[in-house]
C-alpha positions in Angstrom: 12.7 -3.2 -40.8 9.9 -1.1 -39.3 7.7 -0.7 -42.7 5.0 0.7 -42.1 5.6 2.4 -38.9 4.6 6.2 -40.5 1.3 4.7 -41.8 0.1 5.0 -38.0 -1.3 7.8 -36.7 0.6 8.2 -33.9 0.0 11.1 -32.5 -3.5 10.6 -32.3 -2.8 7.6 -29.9 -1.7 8.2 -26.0 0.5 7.0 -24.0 1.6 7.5 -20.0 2.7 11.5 -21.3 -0.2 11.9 -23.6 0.5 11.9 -27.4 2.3 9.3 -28.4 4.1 11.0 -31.2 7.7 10.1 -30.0 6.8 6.5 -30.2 7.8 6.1 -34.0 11.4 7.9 -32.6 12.1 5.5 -30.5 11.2 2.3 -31.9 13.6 3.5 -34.7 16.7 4.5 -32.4 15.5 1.0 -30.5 17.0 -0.7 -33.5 20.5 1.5 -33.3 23.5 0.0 -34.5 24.2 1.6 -31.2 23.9 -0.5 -28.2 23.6 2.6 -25.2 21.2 4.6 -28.2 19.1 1.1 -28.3 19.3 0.8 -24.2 17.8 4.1 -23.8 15.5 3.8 -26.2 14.0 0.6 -25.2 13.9 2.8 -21.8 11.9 5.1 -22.1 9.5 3.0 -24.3 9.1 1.3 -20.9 8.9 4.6 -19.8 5.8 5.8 -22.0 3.9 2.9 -23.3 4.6 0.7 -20.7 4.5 2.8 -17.7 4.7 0.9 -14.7 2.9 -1.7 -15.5 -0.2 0.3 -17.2 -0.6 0.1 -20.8 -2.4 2.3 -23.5 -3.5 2.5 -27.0 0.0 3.3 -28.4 1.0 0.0 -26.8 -1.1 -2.1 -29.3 0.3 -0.5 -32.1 4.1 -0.8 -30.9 3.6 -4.3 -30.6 4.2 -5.9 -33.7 7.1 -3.2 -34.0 8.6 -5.0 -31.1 8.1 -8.0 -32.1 10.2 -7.1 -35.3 12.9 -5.8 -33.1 13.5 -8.8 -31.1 14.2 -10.9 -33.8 16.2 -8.6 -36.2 17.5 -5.8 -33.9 21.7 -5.4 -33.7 21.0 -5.2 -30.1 19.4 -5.5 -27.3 17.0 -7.7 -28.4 16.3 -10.1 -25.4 15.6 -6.7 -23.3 12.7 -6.4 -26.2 11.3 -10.2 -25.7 10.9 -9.7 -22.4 9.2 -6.4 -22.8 6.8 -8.5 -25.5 6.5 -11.4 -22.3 5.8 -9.0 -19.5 2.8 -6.8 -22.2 1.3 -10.4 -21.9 1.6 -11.8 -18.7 -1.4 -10.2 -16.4 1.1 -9.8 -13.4 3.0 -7.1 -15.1 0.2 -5.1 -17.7 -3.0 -3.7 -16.9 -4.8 -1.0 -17.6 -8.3 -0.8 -19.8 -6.6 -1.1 -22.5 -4.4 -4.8 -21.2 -7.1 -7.3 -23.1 -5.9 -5.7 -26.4 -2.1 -5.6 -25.7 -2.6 -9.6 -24.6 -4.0 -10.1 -28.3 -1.4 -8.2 -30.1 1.5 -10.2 -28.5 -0.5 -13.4 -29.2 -0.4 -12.1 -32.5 3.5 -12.4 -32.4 3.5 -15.7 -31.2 5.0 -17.2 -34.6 7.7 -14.8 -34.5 8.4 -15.3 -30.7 8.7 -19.5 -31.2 11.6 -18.5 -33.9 13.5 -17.0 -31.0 13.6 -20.3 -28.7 16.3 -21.4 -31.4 18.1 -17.9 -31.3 21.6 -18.0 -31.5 21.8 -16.0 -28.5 20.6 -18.1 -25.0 19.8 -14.6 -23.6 17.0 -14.6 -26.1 16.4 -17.6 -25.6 15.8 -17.8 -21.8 13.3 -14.8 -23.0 11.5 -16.4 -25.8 10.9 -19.5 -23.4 8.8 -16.8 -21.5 7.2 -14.6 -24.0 6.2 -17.6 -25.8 4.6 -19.0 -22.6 2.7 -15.8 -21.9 1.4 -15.5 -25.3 -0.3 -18.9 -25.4 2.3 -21.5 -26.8 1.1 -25.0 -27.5 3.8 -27.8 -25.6 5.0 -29.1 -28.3 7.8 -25.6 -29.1 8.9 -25.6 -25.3 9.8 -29.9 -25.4 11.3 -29.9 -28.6 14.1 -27.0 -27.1 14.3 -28.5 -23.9 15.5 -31.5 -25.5 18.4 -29.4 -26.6 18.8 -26.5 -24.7 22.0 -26.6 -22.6 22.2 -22.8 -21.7 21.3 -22.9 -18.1 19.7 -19.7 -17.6 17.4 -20.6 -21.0 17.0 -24.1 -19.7 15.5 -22.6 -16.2 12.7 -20.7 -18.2 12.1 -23.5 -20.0 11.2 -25.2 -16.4 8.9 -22.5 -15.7 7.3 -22.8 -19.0 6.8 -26.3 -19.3 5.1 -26.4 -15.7 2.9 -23.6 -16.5 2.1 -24.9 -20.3 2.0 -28.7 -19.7 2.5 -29.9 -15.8 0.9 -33.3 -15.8 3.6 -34.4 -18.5 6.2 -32.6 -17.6 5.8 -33.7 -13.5 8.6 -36.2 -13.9 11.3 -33.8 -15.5 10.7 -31.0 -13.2 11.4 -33.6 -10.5 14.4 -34.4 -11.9 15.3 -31.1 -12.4 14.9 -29.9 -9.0 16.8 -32.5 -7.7 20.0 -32.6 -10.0 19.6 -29.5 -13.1 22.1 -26.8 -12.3 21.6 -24.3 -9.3 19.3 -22.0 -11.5 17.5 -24.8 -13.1 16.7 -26.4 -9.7 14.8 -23.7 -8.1 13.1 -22.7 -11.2 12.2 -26.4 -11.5 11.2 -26.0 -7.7 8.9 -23.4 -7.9 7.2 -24.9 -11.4 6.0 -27.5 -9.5 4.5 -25.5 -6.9 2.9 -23.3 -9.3 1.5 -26.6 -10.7 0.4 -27.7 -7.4 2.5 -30.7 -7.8 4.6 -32.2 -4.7 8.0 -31.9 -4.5 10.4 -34.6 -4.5 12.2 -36.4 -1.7 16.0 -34.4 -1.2 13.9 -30.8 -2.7 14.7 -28.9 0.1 18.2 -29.3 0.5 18.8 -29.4 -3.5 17.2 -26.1 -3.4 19.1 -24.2 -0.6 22.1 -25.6 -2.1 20.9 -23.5 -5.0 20.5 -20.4 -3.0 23.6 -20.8 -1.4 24.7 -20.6 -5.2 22.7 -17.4 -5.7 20.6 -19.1 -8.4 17.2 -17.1 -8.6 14.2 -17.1 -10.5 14.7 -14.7 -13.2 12.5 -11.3 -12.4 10.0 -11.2 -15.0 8.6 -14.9 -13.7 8.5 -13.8 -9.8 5.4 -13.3 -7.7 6.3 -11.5 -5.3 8.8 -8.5 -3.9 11.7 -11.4 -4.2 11.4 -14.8 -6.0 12.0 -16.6 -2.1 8.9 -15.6 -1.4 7.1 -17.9 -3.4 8.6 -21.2 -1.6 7.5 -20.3 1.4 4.0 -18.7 0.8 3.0 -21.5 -1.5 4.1 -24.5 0.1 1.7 -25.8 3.3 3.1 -24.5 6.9 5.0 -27.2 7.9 6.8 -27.6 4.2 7.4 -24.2 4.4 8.8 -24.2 8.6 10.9 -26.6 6.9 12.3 -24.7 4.1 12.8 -21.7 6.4 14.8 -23.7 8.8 17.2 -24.8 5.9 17.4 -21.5 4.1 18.2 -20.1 8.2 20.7 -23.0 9.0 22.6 -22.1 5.9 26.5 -21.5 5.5 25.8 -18.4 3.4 24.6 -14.8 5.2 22.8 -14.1 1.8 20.7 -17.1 2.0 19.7 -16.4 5.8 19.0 -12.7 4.9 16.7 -14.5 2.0 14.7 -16.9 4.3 14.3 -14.3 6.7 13.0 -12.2 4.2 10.4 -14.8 2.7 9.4 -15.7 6.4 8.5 -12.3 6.9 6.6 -12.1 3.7 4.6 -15.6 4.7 3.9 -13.7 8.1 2.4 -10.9 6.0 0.2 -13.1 4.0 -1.0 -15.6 6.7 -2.6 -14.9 10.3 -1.2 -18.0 11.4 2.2 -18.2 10.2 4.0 -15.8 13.2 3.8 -18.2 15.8 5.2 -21.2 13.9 8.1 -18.8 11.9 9.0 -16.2 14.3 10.4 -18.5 16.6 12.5 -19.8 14.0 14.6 -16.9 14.2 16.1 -17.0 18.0 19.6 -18.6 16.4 19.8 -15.3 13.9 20.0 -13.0 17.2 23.1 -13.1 17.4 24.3 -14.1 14.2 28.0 -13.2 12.9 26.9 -11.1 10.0 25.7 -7.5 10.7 23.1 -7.8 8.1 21.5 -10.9 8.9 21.6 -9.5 12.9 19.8 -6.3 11.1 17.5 -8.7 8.9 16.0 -10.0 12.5 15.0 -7.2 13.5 13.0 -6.0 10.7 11.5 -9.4 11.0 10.8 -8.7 14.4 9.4 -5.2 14.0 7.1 -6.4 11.4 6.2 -9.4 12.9 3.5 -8.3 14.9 2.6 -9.7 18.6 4.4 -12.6 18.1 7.5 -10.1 18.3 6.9 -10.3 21.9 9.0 -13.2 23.3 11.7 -11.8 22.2 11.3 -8.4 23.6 14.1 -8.7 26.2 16.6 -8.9 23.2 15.2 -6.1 21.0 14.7 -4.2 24.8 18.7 -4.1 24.7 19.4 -3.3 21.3 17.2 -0.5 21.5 19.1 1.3 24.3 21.7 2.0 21.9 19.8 4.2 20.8 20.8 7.0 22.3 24.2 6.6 20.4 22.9 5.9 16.9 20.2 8.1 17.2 22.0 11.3 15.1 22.9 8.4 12.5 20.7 8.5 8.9 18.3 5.9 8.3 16.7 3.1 10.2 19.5 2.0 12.1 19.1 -1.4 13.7 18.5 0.7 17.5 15.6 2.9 15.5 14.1 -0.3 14.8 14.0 -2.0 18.1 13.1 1.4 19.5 9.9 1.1 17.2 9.5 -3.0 17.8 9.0 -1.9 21.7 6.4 1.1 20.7 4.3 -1.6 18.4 4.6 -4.1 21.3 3.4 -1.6 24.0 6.8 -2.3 25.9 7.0 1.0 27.8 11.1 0.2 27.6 11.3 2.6 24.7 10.8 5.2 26.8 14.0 6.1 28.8 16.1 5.7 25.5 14.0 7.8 23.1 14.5 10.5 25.9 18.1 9.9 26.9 18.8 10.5 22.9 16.7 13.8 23.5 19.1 15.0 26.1 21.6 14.3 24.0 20.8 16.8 21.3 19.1 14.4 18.9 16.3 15.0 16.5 14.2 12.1 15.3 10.9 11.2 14.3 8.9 7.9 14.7 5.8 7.5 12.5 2.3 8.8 13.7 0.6 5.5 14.9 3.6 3.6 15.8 3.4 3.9 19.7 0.9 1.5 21.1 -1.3 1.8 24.3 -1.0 0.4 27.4 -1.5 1.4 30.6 2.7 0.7 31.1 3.8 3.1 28.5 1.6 5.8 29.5 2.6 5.8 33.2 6.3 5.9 32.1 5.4 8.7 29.8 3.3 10.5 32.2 6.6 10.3 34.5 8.9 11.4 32.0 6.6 14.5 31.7 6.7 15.0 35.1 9.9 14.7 35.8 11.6 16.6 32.3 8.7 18.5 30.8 11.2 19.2 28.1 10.7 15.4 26.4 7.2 16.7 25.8 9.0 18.1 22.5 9.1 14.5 21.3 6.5 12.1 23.8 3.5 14.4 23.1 3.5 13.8 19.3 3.5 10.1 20.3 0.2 9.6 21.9 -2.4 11.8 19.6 -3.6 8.7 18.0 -4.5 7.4 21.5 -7.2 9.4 22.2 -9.6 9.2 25.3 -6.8 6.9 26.3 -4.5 9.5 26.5 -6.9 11.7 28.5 -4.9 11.1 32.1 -2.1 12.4 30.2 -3.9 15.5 29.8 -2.6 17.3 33.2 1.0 16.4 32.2 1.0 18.2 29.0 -0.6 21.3 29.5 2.2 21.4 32.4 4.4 20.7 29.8 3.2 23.4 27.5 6.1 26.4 28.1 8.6 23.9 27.0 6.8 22.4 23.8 3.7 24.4 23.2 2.7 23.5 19.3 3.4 20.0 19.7 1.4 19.5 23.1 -1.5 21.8 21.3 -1.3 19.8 18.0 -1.9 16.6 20.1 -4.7 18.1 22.1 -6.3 18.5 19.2 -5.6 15.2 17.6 -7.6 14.0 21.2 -10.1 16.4 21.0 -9.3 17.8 24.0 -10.3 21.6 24.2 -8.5 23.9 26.7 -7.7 27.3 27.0 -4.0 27.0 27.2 -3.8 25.6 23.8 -6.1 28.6 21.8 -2.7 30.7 20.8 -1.2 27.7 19.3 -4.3 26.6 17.8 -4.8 30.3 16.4 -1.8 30.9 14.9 -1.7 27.2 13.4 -5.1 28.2 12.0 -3.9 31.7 10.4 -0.4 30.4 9.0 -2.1 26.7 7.2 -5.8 27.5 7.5 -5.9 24.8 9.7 -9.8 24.4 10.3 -10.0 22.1 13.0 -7.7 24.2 14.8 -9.9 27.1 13.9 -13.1 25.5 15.3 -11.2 24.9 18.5 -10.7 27.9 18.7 -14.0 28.8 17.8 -15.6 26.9 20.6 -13.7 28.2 23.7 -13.7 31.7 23.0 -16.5 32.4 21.0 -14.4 34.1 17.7 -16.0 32.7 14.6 -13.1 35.2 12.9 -10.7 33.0 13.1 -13.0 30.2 11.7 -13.5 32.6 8.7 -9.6 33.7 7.9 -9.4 30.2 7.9 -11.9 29.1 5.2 -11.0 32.2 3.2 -7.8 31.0 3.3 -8.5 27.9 1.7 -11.4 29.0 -1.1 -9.5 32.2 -1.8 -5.6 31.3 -1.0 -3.3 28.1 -1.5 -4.1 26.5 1.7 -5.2 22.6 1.3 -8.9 21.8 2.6 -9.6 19.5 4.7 -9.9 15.5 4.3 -12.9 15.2 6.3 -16.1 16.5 6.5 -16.1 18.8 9.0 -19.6 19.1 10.0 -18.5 21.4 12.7 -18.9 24.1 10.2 -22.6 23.9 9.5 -23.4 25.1 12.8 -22.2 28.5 12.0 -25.3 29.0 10.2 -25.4 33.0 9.1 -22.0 33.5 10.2 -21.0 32.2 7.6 -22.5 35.1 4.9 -19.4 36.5 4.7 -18.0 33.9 2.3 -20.8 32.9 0.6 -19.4 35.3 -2.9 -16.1 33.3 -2.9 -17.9 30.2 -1.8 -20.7 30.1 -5.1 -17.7 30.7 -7.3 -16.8 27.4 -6.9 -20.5 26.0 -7.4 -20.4 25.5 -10.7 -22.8 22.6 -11.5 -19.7 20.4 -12.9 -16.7 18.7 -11.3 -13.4 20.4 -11.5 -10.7 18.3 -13.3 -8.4 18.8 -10.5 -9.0 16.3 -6.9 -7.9 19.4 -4.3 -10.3 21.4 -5.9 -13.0 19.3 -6.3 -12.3 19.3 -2.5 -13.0 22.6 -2.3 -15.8 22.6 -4.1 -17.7 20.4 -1.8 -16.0 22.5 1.6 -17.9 25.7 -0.6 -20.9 23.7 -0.7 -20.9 23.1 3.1 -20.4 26.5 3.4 -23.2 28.0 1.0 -25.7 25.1 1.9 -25.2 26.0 5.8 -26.2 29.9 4.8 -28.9 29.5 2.2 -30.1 25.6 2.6 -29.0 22.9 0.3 -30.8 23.9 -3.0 -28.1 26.1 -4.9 -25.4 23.4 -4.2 -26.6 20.1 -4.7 -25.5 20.5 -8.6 -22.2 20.8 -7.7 -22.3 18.5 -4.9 -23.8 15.6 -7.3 -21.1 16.7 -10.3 -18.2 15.5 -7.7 -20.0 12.3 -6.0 -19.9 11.0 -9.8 -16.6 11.8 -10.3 -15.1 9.8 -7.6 -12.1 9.2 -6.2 -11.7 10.9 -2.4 -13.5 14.2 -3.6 -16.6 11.8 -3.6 -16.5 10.6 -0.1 -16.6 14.2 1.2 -19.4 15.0 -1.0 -21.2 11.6 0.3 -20.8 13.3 3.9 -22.2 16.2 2.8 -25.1 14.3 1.6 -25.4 12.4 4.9 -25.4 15.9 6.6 -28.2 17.4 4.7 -30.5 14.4 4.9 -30.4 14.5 8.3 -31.9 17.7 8.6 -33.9 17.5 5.1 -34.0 14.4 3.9 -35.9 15.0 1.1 -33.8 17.6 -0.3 -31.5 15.1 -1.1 -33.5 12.0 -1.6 -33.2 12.3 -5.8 -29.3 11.4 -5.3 -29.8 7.7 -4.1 -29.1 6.1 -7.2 -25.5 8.1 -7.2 -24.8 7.6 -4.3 -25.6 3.4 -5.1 -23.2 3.6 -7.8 -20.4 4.4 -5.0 -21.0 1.6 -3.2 -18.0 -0.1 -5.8 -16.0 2.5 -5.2 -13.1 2.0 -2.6 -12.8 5.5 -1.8 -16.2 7.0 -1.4 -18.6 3.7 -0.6 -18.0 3.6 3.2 -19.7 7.8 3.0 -22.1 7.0 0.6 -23.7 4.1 2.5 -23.8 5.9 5.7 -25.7 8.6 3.1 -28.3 6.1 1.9 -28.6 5.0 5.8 -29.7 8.8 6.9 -31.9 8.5 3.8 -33.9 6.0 5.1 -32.5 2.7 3.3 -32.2 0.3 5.8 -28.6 -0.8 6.8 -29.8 -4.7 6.3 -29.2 -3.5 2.5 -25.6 -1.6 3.3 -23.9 -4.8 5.3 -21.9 -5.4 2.1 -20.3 -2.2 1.1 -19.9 -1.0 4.7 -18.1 -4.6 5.4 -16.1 -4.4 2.9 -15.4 -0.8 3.5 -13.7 -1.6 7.0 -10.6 -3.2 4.8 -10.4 -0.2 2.2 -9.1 1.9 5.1 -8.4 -0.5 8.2 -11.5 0.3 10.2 -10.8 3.9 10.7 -14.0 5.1 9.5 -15.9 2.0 8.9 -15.9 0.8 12.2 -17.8 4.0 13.2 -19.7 4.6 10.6 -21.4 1.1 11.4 -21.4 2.0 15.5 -23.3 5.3 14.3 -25.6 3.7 12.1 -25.9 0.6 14.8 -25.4 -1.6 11.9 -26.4 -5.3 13.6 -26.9 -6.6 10.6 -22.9 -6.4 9.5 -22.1 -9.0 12.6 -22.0 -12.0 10.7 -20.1 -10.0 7.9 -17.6 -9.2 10.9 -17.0 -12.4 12.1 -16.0 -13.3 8.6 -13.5 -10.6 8.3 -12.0 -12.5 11.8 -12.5 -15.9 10.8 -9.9 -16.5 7.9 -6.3 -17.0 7.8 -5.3 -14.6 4.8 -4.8 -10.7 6.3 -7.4 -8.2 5.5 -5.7 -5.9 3.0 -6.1 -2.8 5.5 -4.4 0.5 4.7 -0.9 0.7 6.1 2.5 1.0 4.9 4.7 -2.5 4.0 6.1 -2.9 7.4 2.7 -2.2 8.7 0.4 -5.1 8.1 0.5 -7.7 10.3 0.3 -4.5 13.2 -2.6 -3.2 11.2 -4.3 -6.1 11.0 -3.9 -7.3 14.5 -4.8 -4.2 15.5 -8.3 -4.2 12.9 -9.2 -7.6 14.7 -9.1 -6.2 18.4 -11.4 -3.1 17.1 -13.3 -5.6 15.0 -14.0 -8.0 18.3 -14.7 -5.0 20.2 -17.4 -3.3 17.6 -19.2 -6.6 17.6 -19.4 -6.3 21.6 -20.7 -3.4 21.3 -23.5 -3.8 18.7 -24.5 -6.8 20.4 -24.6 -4.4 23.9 -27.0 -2.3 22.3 
């Protein structure tokens, strides 16, 4: 077994760590007589030329070695087929190297039709799906179904046959979801789905009664988070209301917890599904299990506005909170706590602070806490009334801000009791006052904090401060900054000081490393505002071609110096073009073509489709700066469909997020059309 294998050069392929000169190793101990040797071995192949789903050049060659391992390995050997099934499926490989990985295992495919018979069903139910990844022809996958009475094997045969050959095999999925065992049924199930074939009359409760057997879809063949998923995102809304309200009415708490779980998942994917599914849940409030109870209200805080009518309910919960609040984790009262902040529903308020006074310490997410005129005047009372709970309801509202500007009064009164965080969310608003500089100043010598520098900067006059702190990021460990900051071109001669450490880093070619490549542009900015923009434009170019988020601050920079010389940078339109694909930079690198003189009529596409790469943080602005008209009709598109914009945001995040893209959406179009 394994000829061959020291006739490849391995260590002149990679994999995820580089050489892949351990691959030979542990293909070898893979095949161990040894069945924990073989289990780790198969591992950390996973581990290296599998690596979370990307693939590499030592992956091609380990393939046919595979391949030899699941069918004459002592053990382990369905853990291998699958392996070989998930290098070809497209869900589970990418990388640039994917296309050839697909071939190899299609290579295989003789070998991986010998396993359907396998003595061992466990194979088996693997081979069914290897074989279907890797191209099979029908004919294999009937001839075992017409004897394959291993349940597990038999349900990956389902799946097969519906994704190989679902116009003839229609009638025996049917009958399959209707009356195969549990696991057969909802593999049969979701076959026809994937087929977009209807199901049968008598599905729906054939299929619960599965769940309610914990029969599942086997891993490798999901779509999704969890298999459930699928049969309720697939299906059209009512068939789906319908399968929810089975999976919710049923006997078992592990099936409710699973239907509330694909609900949410549906709510994710669809604009329209909250108001038809969240409703469903009102029975689950107060269910007997603690978990299913707990379920609800992560379907509730994720669920977006339509959370709302049930507000009074999650309003109670959360004031609990003041007795779980010292508990670890997201207790069940953390989470209505944050369901009321999304919603706006000022009743977070009085808990949040009673668990204060009790000693507590917490943190909610930035961003969580919505605005509305309610939750800032019971905030602005709480601050009157207990300055003190400016410790945790100032770091609440930076995000808000001119909206939090009445607030203002409130929190410099609340300054002796909770100085850096009021002064950290002044200067999240923008807001500059005096009382805030010491904070600001020593937050700008201790992290070289430039924002907090140029605050300073502007109320007193001390462009020291606003030096320490750039020297402290060119010549020390602090991190630069993630945006622009223009504010520092100003400076003008002031800034000579720096300009040695500053042309160190202007070195004509991009530095391998993103933070420095950071820097390099924030030395740029720094040269360019002392001498003008010829020395650095090298440098600047050398990072805008090597992507990633280095490039968008070096697409600002651009922007900056067109404005004042446009044609100083005018030779860098065709790299700053080539951004235009690129997710991270191409919202700064139209706005640089814009100040460059190319007319936004020719930007609407990249700065449209910018708005989703980071939820209309920046896009939205950019295209009010550039007064963009031209992206309305590209705006009313992003509003217009049903699927969610994929905005930035976390998993429990994105029906908020993109509610929240569609109001800023509805109110840039206002105001381009006021212009």
């Amino acid at each position: 077994m394994l000829e061959g294998l020291e006739a490849i050069a391995w260590g002149e392929l990679s994999h995820a760590y580089g050489s892949a000169h351990d691959t030979p190793g542990l293909l070898r101990q893979a095949g161990s007589a040894d069945s924990e040797v073989a289990s780790k071995a198969i591992s950390e192949l996973h581990g290296s030329v599998f690596h979370q789903g990307t693939v590499y050049p030592a992956t091609v060659a380990a393939v046919p070695f595979l391949a030899e391992l699941a069918a004459g390995a002592a053990n382990r050997r369905d853990e291998v087929v699958w392996m070989l099934g998930m290098l070809a499926d497209e869900r589970h490989a990418y990388g640039v190297d994917s296309a050839k990985v697909r071939a190899a295992v299609a290579d295989q495919l003789e070998s991986l039709v010998a396993l359907l018979d396998d003595a061992d069903p466990q194979v088996r139910e693997a081979a069914a799906y290897a074989t279907a990844k890797a191209g099979v022809t029908a004919e294999p996958l009937w001839r075992r179904w017409a004897a394959e009475d291993h349940p597990a094997a038999r349900a990956a045969l389902a799946l097969a046959l519906g994704e190989v050959d679902s116009a003839a095999a229609e009638t025996v999925l049917s009958g399959a979801a209707l009356h195969g065992d549990p696991q057969v049924r909802v593999s049969a199930a979701v076959a026809l789905l994937r087929a977009g074939l209807d199901w049968p009359a008598g599905t729906i409760p054939a299929l619960v009664a599965a769940i309610d057997d914990d029969a599942a879809v086997t891993w490798a063949w999901a779509r999704g988070a969890e298999w459930s998923e699928e049969i309720v995102a697939a299906p059209p809304t009512p068939l789906a209301a319908t399968v929810v309200e089975h999976m919710l009415r049923s006997g078992n708490p592990r099936t409710r917890e699973a239907g509330l779980w694909a609900l949410s998942a549906h709510c994710d994917a669809r604009r329209s599904a909250p108001p038809v599914f969240v409703p469903l849940v009102a029975p689950l409030l107060n269910d007997p299990d603690s978990g299913v109870r707990g379920r609800v209200m992560d379907v509730l805080r994720q669920a977006g506005a339509a959370a709302g009518q049930f507000a009074d309910v999650v309003a109670l919960v959360a004031g609990r909170f003041p007795e779980t609040a010292g508990e670890r984790g997201f207790t069940v009262e953390y989470r209505s706590v944050e369901t009321l902040q999304r919603l706006g529903d000022p009743r977070w308020v009085e808990p949040v602070c009673a668990a204060m006074a009790r000693g507590h310490r917490f943190r909610f997410r930035p961003g969580t806490v919505r605005f509305t005129p309610e939750v800032r005047a019971a905030i602005a009372g709480r601050l009157v009334s207990h300055p003190v709970y400016a410790e945790v309801l100032a770091g609440m509202v930076g995000h808000w801000g001119r909206d939090a500007g009445v607030l203002v009064p409130d929190l410099l009164a609340a300054m002796p009791h909770a100085g850096p965080r009021v002064a950290e969310t002044l200067l999240m608003q923008g807001h500059d006052d005096h009382a805030a500089v010491p904070y600001w100043r020593t937050r700008a010598l201790e992290t070289g904090d430039l924002q907090a520098a140029l605050a300073v900067r502007r109320l007193t006059g001390d462009t020291e401060v606003v030096l320490d702190a750039l020297r402290a990021i060119l010549a020390g460990d602090a991190l630069p900054p993630r945006t622009s900051m223009s504010d520092t071109d100003e400076l003008g001669d002031a800034l000579a000081p720096l300009t040695s450490v500053a042309s160190a880093y202007l070195t004509g070619t991009a530095d391998r490393v993103r933070p420095q490549r950071e820097k390099q542009v924030l030395a740029a900015r720094v040269v360019a505002a002392v001498a003008g923009p010829g020395g650095v434009l090298p440098t600047v170019e050398a990072v805008l071609v090597a992507g990633d988020t280095p490039a968008r601050l070096a697409a600002d920079l651009i922007a900056d110096l067109a404005h004042a010389s446009p044609a100083a940078a005018a030779h860098l339109q065709p790299q700053l073009r080539d951004r235009l694909g690129d997710r991270w930079s191409r919202l700064s690198a139209a706005r640089a073509l814009a100040r460059l003189g190319v007319p936004t009529a020719e930007l609407v596409e990249p700065l449209s489709r910018g708005i989703t790469d980071y939820g209309g943080r920046f896009g939205l602005a950019i295209i009010l700066e550039l007064q963009a008209v031209e992206t309305i009709p590209a705006l009313e598109d992003l509003l217009d469909h049903d699927d969610r914009s994929g905005v930035g945001s976390s998993a429990d995040d994105i029906v908020w997020a993109d509610e929240l893209l569609q109001e800023r959406i509805r109110d840039t179009i206002a105001r381009l059309r006021s212009t």
